[in-house]
N, C-alpha and C positions, 0 to 999 in steps of 0.2 A: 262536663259536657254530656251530661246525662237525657234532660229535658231542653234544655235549653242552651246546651253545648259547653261545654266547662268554661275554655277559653274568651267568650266573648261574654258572658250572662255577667250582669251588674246587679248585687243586692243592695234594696235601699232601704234600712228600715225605719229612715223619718223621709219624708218630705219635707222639704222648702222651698223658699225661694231659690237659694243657694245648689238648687236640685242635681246640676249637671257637674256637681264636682265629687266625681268619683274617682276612690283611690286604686292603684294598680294592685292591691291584696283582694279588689273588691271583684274584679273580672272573670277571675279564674274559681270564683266557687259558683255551683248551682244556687237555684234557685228554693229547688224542694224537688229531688233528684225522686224521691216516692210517691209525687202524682203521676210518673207516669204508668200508662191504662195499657190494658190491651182486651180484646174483645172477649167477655165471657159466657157469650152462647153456649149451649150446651151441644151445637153442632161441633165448634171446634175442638171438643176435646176428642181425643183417642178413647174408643170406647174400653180397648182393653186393657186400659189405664185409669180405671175410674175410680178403683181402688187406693187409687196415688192420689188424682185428682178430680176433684165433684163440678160442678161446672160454676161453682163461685172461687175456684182453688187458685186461678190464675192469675190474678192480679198477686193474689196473698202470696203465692212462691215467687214470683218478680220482688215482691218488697223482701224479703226475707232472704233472699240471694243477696240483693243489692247494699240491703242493711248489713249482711256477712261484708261484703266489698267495703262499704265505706267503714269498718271499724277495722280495718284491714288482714278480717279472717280469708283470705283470698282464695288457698285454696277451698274451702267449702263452698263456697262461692260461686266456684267456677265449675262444683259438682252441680250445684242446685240449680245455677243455669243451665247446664247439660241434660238433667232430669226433664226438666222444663221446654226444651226444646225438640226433647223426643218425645213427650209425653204429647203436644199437642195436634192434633189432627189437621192434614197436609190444609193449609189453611194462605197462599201468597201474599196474602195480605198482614198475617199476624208475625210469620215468619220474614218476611221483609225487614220488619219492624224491629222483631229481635237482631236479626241480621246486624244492622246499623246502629246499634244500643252496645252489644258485644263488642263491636271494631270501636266503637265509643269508647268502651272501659281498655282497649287493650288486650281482649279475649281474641283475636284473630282466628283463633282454630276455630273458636266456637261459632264466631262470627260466618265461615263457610259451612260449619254445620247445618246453620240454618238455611244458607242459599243450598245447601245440595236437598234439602226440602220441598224445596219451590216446584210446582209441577205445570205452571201455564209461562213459558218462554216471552210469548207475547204481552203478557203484562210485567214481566220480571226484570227481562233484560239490562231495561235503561238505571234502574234502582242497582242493583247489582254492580251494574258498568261504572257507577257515578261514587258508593261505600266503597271500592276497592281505587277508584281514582283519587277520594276522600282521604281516606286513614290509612291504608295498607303502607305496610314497607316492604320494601325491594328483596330483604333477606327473610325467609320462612325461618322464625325465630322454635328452637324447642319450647317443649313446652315448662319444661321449669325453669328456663329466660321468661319465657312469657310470664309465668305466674310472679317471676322474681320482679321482673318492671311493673305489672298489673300493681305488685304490693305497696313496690315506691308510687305509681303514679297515685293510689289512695291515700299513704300518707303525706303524698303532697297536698293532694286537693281539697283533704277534707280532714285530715288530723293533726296541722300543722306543725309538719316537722320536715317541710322543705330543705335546710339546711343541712339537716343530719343525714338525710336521704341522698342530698346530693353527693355530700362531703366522701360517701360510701360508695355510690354509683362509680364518680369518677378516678373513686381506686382501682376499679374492674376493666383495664386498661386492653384484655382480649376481649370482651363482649363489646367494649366500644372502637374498636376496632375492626369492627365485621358488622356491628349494627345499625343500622339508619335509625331505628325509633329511640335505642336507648339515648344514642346523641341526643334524641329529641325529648326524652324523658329528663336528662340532664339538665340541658338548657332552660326547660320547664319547671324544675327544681331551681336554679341560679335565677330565673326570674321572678317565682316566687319569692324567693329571699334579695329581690331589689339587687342582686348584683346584676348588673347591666349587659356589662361588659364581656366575663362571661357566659351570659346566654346567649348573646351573641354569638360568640365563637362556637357554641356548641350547636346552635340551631344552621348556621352556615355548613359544619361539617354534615349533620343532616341531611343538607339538601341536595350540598354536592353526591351525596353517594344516592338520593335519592330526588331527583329533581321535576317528578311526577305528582309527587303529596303535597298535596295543597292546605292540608292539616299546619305542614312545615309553614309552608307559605305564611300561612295564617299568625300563629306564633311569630314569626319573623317580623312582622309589618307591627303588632303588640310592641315589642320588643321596643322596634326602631320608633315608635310615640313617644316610650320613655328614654329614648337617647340625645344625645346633643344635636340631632338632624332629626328633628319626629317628621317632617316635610318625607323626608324617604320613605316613609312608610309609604305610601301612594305609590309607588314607583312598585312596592310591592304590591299593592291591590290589585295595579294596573296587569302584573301579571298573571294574578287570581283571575282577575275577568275576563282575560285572553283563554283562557283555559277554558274553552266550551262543554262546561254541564248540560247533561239531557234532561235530567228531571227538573219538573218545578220547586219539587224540598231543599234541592240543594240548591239555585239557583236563589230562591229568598236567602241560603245562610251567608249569601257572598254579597246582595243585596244588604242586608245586616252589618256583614263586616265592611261593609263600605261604609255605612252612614255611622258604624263604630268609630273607624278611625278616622272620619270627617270631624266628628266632635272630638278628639284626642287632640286632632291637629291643628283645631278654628284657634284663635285667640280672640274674638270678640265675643262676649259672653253669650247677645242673644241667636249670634250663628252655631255655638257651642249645644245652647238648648234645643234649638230648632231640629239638628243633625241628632241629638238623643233622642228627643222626644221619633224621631223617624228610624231611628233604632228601634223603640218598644213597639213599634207600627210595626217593624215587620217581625220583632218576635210574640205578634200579635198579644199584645200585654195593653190591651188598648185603654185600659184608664191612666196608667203610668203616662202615657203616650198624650191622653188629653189634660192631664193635671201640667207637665211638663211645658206646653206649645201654651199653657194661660198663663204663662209666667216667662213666655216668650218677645212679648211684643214690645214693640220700642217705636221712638219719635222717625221711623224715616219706614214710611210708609210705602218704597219696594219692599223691604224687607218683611213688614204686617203681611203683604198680598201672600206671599207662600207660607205663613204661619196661617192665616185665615183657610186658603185653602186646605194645607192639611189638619186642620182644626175640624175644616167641612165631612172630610174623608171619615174622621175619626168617628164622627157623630154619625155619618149614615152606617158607617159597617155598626156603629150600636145602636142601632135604629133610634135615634132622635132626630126623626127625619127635619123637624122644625127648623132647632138649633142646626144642622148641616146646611140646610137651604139657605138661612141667614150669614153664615159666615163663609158660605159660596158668593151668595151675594155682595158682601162684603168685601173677600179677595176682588171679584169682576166689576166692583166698582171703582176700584184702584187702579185695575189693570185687566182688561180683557183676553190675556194670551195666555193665563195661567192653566193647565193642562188640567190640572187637578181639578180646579176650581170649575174648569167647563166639562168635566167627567162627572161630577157628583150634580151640573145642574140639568144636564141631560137623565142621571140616572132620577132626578127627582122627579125631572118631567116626564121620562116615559112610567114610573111609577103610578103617576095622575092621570095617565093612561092620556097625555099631549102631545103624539108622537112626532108630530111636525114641529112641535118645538124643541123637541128630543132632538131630533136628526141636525140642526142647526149646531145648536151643543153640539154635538157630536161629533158633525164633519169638520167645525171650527179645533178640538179637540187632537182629530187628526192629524190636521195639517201643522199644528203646534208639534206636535212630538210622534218625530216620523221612530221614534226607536221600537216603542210600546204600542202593541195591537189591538190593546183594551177598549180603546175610543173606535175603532173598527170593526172589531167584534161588536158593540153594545149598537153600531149604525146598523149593523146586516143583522140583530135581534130583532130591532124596531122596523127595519125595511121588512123581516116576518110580520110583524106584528099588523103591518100595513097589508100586510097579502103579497106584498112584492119578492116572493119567494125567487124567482129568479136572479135579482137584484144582487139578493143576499146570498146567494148560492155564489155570485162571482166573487162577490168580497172574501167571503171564505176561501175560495179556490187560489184566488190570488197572496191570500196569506198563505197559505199552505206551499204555495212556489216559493218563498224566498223565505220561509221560515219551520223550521221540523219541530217546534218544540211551545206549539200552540194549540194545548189541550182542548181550549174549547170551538178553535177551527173545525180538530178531526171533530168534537165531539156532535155539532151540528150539521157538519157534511153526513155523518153516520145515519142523521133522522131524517135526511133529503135524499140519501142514493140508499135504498136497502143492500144494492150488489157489494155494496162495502161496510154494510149496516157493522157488523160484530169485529171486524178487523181496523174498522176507525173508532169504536167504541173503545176495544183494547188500548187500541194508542195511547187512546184520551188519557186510560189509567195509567198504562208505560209512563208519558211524563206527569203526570197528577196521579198518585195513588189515593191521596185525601180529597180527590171528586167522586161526591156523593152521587151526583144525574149521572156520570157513567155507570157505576154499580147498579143504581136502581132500573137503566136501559136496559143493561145488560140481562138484569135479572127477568125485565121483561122478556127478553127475545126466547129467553130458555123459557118462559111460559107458555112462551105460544108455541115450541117443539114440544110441551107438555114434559119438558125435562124440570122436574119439581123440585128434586132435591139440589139439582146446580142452582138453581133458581134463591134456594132457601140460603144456599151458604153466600150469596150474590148480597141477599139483603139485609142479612147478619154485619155483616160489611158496613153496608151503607147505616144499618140503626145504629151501629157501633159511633159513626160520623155521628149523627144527628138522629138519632130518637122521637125530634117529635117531626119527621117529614112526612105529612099526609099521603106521600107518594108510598111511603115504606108500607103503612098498615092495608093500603087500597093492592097491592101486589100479594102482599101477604095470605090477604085472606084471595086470591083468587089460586093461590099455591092451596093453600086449605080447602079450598071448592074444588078443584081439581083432585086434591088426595081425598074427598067424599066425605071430609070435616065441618058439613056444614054448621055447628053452632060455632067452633074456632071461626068460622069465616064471617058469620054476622057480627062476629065482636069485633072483628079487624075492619070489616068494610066500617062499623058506625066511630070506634073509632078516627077513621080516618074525614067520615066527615064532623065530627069534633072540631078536629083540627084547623080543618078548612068546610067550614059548609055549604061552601057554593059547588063542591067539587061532583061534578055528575057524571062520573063512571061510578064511584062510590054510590051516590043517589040509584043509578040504576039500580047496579046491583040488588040492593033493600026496595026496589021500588017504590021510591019513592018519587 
């Protein structure tokens, strides 16, 4: 669960037909636990650290920790991420990240290290609330327990030797008798090694002592797929999903393990493929996602309309806008109430810049799927787009009454009421830390108090998301014009119309 969470990531490395028959050895490893990034500005580092670390250093001591972890030199490991977390300059955003990477492997201590880093409350909170609702266990483990499970959980995950580990674990009859995680590291072992039955028993005792970790939870509903009742498993989702997450990150990983154990549990093959292929959708692995849903379709054409539409989804988040339109089309010509399907043709048409046809889509959208706010939010964009800012100001408002956890509500109430400008800004990031338009806002508003350097660490952030957003280089250089940088600044403003050439604050600027 490194990048893509230990427990649920599926590696495949053929395609076929045959696509959605993955083995339960195959669950529990990463996918490539060394892509994961973290921002290497040369803001974030600690300057009086620079001797440790250069500002290319950071990524390279993450892998080099990690790499110690997986070949199970643990304690060095857990030195190098310690180095590593003190080393980097007070940074929410990077320290967030580490935060929920450590409670990942098992580093717990290290894991609050990072949160006792954290210096903006407002953007921190809901992350912090959601990692320790996440992974934590109910017993504050020492730390050479810690390091001692951290070892077994490596060689389970990544140096196959599940059984030996276990066989050891559960001689240790006083740590698992005071510990929630080791139970759970046990069980974890016993289910690696296909004993069933088992993990079972070990993941149940887990939860009983600690019925808060949804980690647990997690594991448990695995388990019961591969048991004589895989149908139970749901019974455990249903209790993951009752469990109100605040952030958006975690909120996709339960999204995930839903449509994980929907394919575990389907017995018809192309509902089997449909529910993975919506698995690789949300751990955004979007071509596995569309190879999967082309190898989906069958003679009974309810069934096509929600393969077509999410076929549609797939193609517009990779901008193939054509092929999306088409098999939008294709779903809405089977069936007109598909959610998806009238999501992605409204977003085609407000794209085309049709917004009355947009808005059709869209309220049609709505009324399909009263759960998801998305078709709501995209009505009160276009109601902007139309001038009808009032419109769209009540749409938002009225999400924001029955729901706390719609980043892009607070994040366009923010551009409409300046008296709440920076405090629904924050929100936006409280539940989205990976919204890129908050960061970049944000960075704005500290431009215009001429606060430069919060400004600079604001959009370090956001280029870390997305590098090439015209927004990033066009802020940039007006930080650089403000610090009295003017060639820095002409390179960023024409940059930025690169990017985008129509874009005329950019234009201004070079007067053009």
């Amino acid at each position: 669960m490194v990048k893509k969470w230990l427990s649920l990531i599926i590696l495949m490395t053929a395609f076929s037909a045959n696509v959605y028959a993955v083995t339960i050895n195959d669950i529990i490893k990463p996918a490539n636990p060394l892509e994961t990034k973290f921002p290497l500005d040369r803001d974030i580092i600690s300057p009086h650290k620079k001797a440790t670390l250069t500002k290319n250093d950071i990524h390279n001591q993450y892998v080099i920790a990690l790499n110690k972890y997986i070949q199970s030199n643990v304690r060095s490991s857990y030195a190098d991420f310690e180095v590593l977390i003190e080393s980097i300059s007070p940074s929410d955003y990077t320290h967030l990240q580490l935060s929920e990477k450590m409670a990942d492997l098992g580093f717990f201590d290290l894991s609050e290290r990072a949160m006792s880093k954290l210096n903006d409350n407002d953007i921190s909170y809901m992350m912090v609330e959601d990692i320790k609702h996440y992974y934590f266990p109910t017993l504050e483990l020492s730390k050479n327990d810690e390091l001692y499970l951290a070892e077994m959980y490596s060689n389970i995950i990544y140096n196959d030797q599940s059984r030996e580990v276990t066989v050891e674990l559960v001689k240790n009859l006083p740590l698992l008798e005071r510990s929630d995680y080791a139970n759970y590291i046990a069980a974890l072992g016993y289910f690696k090694s296909n004993n069933i039955t088992e993990a079972e028993k070990y993941i149940d005792t887990a939860i009983a002592k600690n019925s808060r970790n949804l980690n647990y939870k997690k594991l448990k509903a695995e388990i019961l797929t591969q048991s004589k009742k895989p149908q139970n498993a749901i019974k455990i989702l249903n209790e993951i999903k009752a469990q109100n997450l605040l952030t958006y990150e975690f909120n996709r990983k339960i999204n995930s393990i839903e449509e994980y154990l929907l394919y575990k549990t389907q017995k018809n093959e192309f509902d089997k493929k449909y529910h993975l292929a919506y698995y690789f959708y949300y751990e955004n692995d979007l071509n596995k996602a569309m190879r999967t849903l082309q190898t989906a379709f069958n003679t009974k054409k309810s069934n096509n309309k929600d393969v077509y539409a999410l076929l549609s989804r797939v193609y517009y988040d990779l901008k193939e806008y054509e092929k999306a339109e088409d098999n939008a089309l294709k779903s809405y010509k089977i069936d007109k109430s598909n959610p998806i399907a009238l999501l992605v043709l409204g977003d085609i048409s407000s794209r085309n810049k049709e917004y009355e046809k947009a808005l059709k889509y869209y309220e049609s959208a709505a009324a399909k799927d009263k759960d998801d706010n998305l078709a709501e939010i995209s009505l009160a964009e276009v109601y902007q787009k139309l001038g009808k800012s009032k419109k769209a100001f009540e749409i938002y408002s009225k999400i924001l009454r029955t729901k706390s956890d719609c980043y892009q509500a607070y994040y366009n109430v923010a551009l409409m009421d300046k008296s709440r400008e920076v405090a629904y800004l924050k929100k936006s990031l409280a539940i989205n830390i990976q919204f890129k338009d908050g960061w970049i806002d944000l960075a704005r508003t500290e431009i215009e108090k001429n606060n430069f350097d919060s400004a600079s660490n604001y959009l370090a952030i956001a280029k870390h998301i997305d590098e090439n957003d015209f927004r990033y280089y066009y802020y940039q250089g007006l930080v650089y014009k403000g610090k009295g940088l003017t060639g820095d600044a002409k390179r960023s403003f024409r940059k930025s119309i690169m990017l985008n050439p129509d874009y005329q604050p950019a234009k201004e600027e070079l007067s053009i």
